[in-house]
C-alpha positions in Angstrom: 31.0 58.5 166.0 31.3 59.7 162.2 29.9 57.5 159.5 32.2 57.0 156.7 29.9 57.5 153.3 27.1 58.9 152.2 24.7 56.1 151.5 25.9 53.5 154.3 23.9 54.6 157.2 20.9 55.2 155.1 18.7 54.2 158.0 20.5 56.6 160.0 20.4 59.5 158.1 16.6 59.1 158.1 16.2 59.0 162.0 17.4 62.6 162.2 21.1 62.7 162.4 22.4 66.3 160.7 24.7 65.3 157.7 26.7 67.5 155.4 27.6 67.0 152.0 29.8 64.2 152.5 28.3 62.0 154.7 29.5 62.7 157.8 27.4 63.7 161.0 26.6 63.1 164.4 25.2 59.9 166.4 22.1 60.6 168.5 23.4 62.2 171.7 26.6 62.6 170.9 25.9 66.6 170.4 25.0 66.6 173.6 27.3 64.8 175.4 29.6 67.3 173.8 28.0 70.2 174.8 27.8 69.0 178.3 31.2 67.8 178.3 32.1 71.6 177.2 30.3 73.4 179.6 31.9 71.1 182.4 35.4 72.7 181.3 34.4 75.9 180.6 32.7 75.9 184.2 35.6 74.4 185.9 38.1 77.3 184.4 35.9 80.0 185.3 34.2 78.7 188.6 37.4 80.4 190.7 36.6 84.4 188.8 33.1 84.3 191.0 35.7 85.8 193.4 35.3 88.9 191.5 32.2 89.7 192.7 32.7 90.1 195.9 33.0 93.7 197.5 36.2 95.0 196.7 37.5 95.4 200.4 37.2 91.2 200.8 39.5 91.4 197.6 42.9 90.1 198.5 44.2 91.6 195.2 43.3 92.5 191.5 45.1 89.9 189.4 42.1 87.8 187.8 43.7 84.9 187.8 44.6 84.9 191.7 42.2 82.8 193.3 42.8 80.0 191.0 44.3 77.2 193.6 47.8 76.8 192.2 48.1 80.2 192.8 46.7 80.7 196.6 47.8 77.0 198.1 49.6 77.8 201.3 53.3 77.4 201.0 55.8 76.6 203.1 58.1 79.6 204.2 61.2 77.6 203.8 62.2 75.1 200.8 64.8 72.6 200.1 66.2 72.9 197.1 68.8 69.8 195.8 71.4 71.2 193.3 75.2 70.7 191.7 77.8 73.1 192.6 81.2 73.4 190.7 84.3 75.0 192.4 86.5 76.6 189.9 90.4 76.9 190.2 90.1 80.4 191.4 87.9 79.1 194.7 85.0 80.9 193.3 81.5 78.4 193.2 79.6 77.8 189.9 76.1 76.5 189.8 76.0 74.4 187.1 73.1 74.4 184.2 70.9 71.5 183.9 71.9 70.5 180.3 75.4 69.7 181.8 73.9 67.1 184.4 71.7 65.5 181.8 69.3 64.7 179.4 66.2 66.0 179.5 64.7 69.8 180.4 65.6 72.0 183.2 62.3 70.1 185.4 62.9 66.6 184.4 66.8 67.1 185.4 66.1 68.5 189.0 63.5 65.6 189.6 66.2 63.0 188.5 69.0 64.7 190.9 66.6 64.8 194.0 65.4 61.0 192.5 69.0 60.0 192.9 70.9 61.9 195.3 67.9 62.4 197.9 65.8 59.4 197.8 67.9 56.6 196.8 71.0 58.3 198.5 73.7 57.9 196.0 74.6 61.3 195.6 78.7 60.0 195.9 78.1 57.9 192.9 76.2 60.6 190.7 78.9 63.2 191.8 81.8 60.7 190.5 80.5 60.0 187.0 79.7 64.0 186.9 82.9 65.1 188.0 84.7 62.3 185.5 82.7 64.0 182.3 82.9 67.3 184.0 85.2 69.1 181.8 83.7 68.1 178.4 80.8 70.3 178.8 81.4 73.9 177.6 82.7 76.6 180.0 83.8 74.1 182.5 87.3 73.4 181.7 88.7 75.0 184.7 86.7 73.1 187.1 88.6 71.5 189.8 85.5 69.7 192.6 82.1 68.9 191.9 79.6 69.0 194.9 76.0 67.8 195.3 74.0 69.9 197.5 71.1 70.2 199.3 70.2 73.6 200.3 67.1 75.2 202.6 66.0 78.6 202.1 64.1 81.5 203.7 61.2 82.0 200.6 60.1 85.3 202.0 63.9 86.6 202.7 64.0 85.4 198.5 61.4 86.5 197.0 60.5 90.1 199.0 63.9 90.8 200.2 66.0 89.8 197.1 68.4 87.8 199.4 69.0 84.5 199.3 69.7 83.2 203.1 69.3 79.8 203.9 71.7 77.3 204.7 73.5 73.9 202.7 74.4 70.9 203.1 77.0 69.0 201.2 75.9 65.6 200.7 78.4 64.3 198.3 82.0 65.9 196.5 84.7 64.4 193.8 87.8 66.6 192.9 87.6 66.5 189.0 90.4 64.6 187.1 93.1 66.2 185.7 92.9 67.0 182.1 95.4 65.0 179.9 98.4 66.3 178.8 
């Protein structure tokens, strides 16, 4: 670690630490272990761009950052998506934004709505305390039903078609109060 004065570690400027003007230097090995350390993540971030020199026919694409393996892990073609839908007066549906289900960001709301209505299964309880705050959130005065939903959808149809096909399952509902007179 760093020693604290000039003067203290006499003994330990002397064996051949480097030390500036104030004292403060490196312990034996420690530059090492630091260089190592930094050529272990520097080699782990650019181990996956070797792919770059292969010929360019076995290329599967030019992005550089492709063959990293968050980007080339087989997905599934479909995916279930849980998520709250809100049916307006007119009939028309609404899918509501993550800051009106709760706390937290957009990531940390979804995981707590699959947490809840998915794997603990109470999705009619979650739906009743959101359709009882419902219309105090902004833009959702005319709401009349609140529905939790858990939908499966075609990726490929999604993403290369720009059609979202899939189908949903309703796994809990309230009708929204009426607001007071």
């Amino acid at each position: 670690m760093w020693a604290s004065s000039p003067g203290a570690n006499l003994s330990e400027q002397a064996s051949g630490g480097r030390w500036d003007m104030d004292g403060h230097g490196w312990y034996r090995g420690e530059r090492a272990g630091a260089a190592v350390l930094s050529a272990a993540v520097l080699g782990a971030v650019l181990w996956p761009l070797r792919q770059h020199r292969r010929a360019v026919a076995e290329r599967v694409d030019g992005f550089p950052l492709s063959h990293y393996p968050m980007f080339i892990a087989d997905r599934r073609r479909c995916c279930g998506i849980t998520y709250v839908v809100a049916v307006r007066s007119t009939g028309t549906r609404t899918f509501l934004r993550h800051d009106a289900l709760g706390p937290g960001g957009l990531n940390q709301v979804r995981r707590q709505l699959y947490r809840v209505a998915v794997t603990e299964g109470r999705a009619a309880e979650y739906v009743a305390a959101l359709a009882a705050r419902i219309r105090a959130e902004r833009g959702y005065a005319d709401v009349v039903r609140v529905e939790v939903v858990r939908g499966r959808f075609d990726l490929d149809a999604c993403l290369l078609d720009r059609a979202v096909r899939g189908r949903e399952t309703v796994l809990a509902a309230a009708d929204v109060p009426p607001a007071p007179a």
